[in-house]
C-alpha angles and dihedrals in degrees: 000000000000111000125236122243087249094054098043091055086038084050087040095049083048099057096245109090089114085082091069087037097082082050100062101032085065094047082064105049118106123242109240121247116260127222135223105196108204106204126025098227131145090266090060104031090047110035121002100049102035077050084058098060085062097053117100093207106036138063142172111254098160142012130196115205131153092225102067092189079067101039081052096053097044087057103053084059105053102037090251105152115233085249092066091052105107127181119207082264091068104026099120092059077079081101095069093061106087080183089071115083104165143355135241102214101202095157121131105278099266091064098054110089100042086056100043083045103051086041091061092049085049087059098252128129116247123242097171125177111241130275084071090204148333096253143037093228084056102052095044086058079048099059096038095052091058091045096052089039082051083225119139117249116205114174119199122271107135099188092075091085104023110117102232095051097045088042080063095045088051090048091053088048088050085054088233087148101044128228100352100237092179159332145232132193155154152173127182145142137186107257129219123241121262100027126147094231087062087067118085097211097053096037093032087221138002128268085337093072099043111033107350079070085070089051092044089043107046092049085066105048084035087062098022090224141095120260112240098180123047130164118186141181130179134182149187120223099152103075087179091132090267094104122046095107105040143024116278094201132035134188132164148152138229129189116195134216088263087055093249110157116220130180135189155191143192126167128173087198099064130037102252111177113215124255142155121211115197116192121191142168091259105035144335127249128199129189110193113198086012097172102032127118080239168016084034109176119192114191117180110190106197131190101262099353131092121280099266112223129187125175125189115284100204135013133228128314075053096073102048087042087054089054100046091044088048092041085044097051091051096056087048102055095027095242127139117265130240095250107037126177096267086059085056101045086044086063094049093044089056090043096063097042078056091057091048088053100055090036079064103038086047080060 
C-alpha cells in the first residue's frame, strides 16, 4: 500500500520512514530498454545478446530469425515469450509490441538498410551493425527514415566507446604526441570458402567491408578530420574459388587536411591482427589487437616520459554491453548517441571512393 504524506512525515518523525523509501526508490526507476535482434548469427548469439544479460538497462524482448526451432531455443534463454518470436514474413507486426524499444539489426550488409528502414517506420529505434549499408543511396534512406519516423539510429562501432581506444584518441588531443605526422593500420583474416561475405551482393564488397571499415574508421576519430585525397589498389593472388566476386587484398592511402599521411590494409587471404600506429613530432603510440573483443594493448612511447601502457580492463561481453547500455541510455534521456547515422553514411561514402580509386588505378 502506498503511504500518505501524513503517514510518511508521522513514519519519518518516528524514526522509521525507511520502511516507504525502498517504495519509492523503485517507482522511479526506469524500465530497461528491450531489444528486438533481428538475425541469429554468430555476432548476436555470441556476443550482443549474452552482453545484454550483464547491462543493467537493457534486455532482450523479441527476436526475428528465418529458422523458428532457433528462434525457440534463444528465447527460452533469455525469458522472450513465444508471442514476441517474428520471421522476416512478419517482421513489420513488431509494431504491435509496445515491449520492443528498439532493434539490433545483425543481418548480412545487404540487409541492413530495408530492415532498419522498415524498424523506424514501425516506430523502433535503430541499433544497426556497421557497415551501415552497402551503398550511399542506401544510408542516406537510412538516416532520413529514422528522422521522419523521429527514432534514433545508432550504427556499430564499438570502439567508440571502448576505453583504450578511446585512452589513444585523449592522449593525441592532449598533444602528448606532438604534431601527428602519420598513421598505419590494418585488420585482416583468411577467410573460409562458401561464405556469404565473399559475395558481393550480400557483403556489398571483400575485407573492406568487413574489417578494412575499423582501419578506415579509426584513422578518422583518431584525427579527428576527413580524409580529401585517397589512392587505392586491390588484388586477388589466391584463385581458390573465394574470390571471384570480390577483392582479396586491399591497400590504400589517405592524406588529411592537416597533412597527416595514413595508410591501410585490409586482406581476407592472410591473419592480419589489427593494429593502428600512430607517429608524431613528440612520440609514437601503438594499439595491438586494437578492434578486437579482447587482449587490446595500447603503448605510447613519448619523448622524455615512460613508455604508457594500457591493456584492456575487461573482455567481451564487456564491449557490446558497452554499446546496448549506451544506445539504451540515449533513448532514455533523449540525447544523441556516440555513433550516429551520419558517422555511418561518411564510411560508405569513403569506401566507395576507395573502390573508384582501385577500378582506375586497375585501368
Amino acid at each position: 500500500m502506498k503511504p500518505t504524506r501524513r503517514q510518511f512525515n508521522r513514519a519519518l518523525a518516528l524514526g522509521a520512514g525507511a520502511q516507504f523509501i525502498p517504495n519509492l526508490y523503485a517507482q522511479t526507476e526506469p524500465r530497461k530498454t528491450g531489444y528486438c535482434i533481428v538475425g541469429l548469427g554468430r555476432i548476436s548469439m555470441q556476443h550482443f545478446m549474452p552482453a545484454i544479460k550483464t547491462s543493467p538497462k537493457a534486455q532482450v524482448t523479441a527476436l526475428v530469425s528465418g529458422h523458428r526451432d532457433k528462434a525457440e531455443r534463444m528465447a527460452a534463454e533469455y525469458g522472450v515469450p513465444a508471442s514476441s518470436i517474428y520471421s522476416y514474413d512478419d517482421y513489420d507486426a513488431i509494431a504491435g509490441n509496445p515491449n520492443i524499444d528498439a532493434v539490433y539489426i545483425a543481418l548480412p550488409n545487404s540487409m541492413h538498410a530495408e530492415y532498419s528502414i522498415r524498424a523506424a517506420k514501425a516506430g523502433k529505434h535503430v541499433l544497426c551493425e556497421k557497415p551501415m549499408s552497402t551503398t550511399v543511396a542506401e544510408a542516406r534512406e537510412m538516416i532520413a527514415a529514422c528522422q521522419r519516423a523521429k527514432k534514433k539510429l545508432m550504427i556499430g562501432y564499438r570502439c567508440h566507446l571502448e576505453p583504450v581506444n578511446q585512452r589513444a584518441v585523449q592522449l593525441i588531443r592532449e598533444g602528448r604526441l606532438g604534431k601527428i605526422q602519420a598513421i598505419e593500420s590494418a585488420f585482416g583474416f583468411n577467410i573460409k570458402p562458401n561464405e556469404w561475405r565473399t559475395q558481393r551482393k550480400m557483403a556489398g564488397g571483400g575485407p573492406l567491408m568487413d574489417v578494412g571499415i575499423y582501419s578506415l574508421n579509426a584513422c578518422r576519430y583518431l584525427t579527428g578530420e576527413e580524409p580529401v585525397e585517397i589512392d587505392a589498389h586491390s588484388s586477388v593472388i589466391d584463385h581458390d574459388g573465394r574470390f571471384t566476386d570480390i577483392e582479396e587484398n586491399i591497400s590504400w592511402t589517405m592524406t588529411f587536411p592537416s597533412g597527416v599521411l595514413a595508410s591501410c590494409n585490409s586482406t581476407y587471404g592472410a591473419s592480419m591482427p589489427g593494429f593502428y600506429r600512430v607517429h608524431g613530432s613528440q612520440g609514437m603510440l601503438h594499439l595491438e589487437n586494437a578492434f578486437n573483443y579482447e587482449g587490446l594493448l595500447l603503448r605510447a612511447d613519448i619523448n622524455g616520459a615512460e613508455p604508457f601502457m594500457m591493456p584492456s580492463p575487461s573482455p567481451d561481453p564487456a564491449h557490446f554491453a558497452a554499446e546496448a547500455g549506451h544506445f539504451a541510455e540515449c533513448i532514455q534521456q533523449d540525447k544523441q548517441n556516440k555513433a550516429p547515422g551520419e558517422e555511418g553514411l561518411r564510411d560508405i561514402e569513403l569506401m566507395m571512393r576507395i573502390y573508384d580509386s582501385c577500378k582506375r588505378n586497375a585501368g
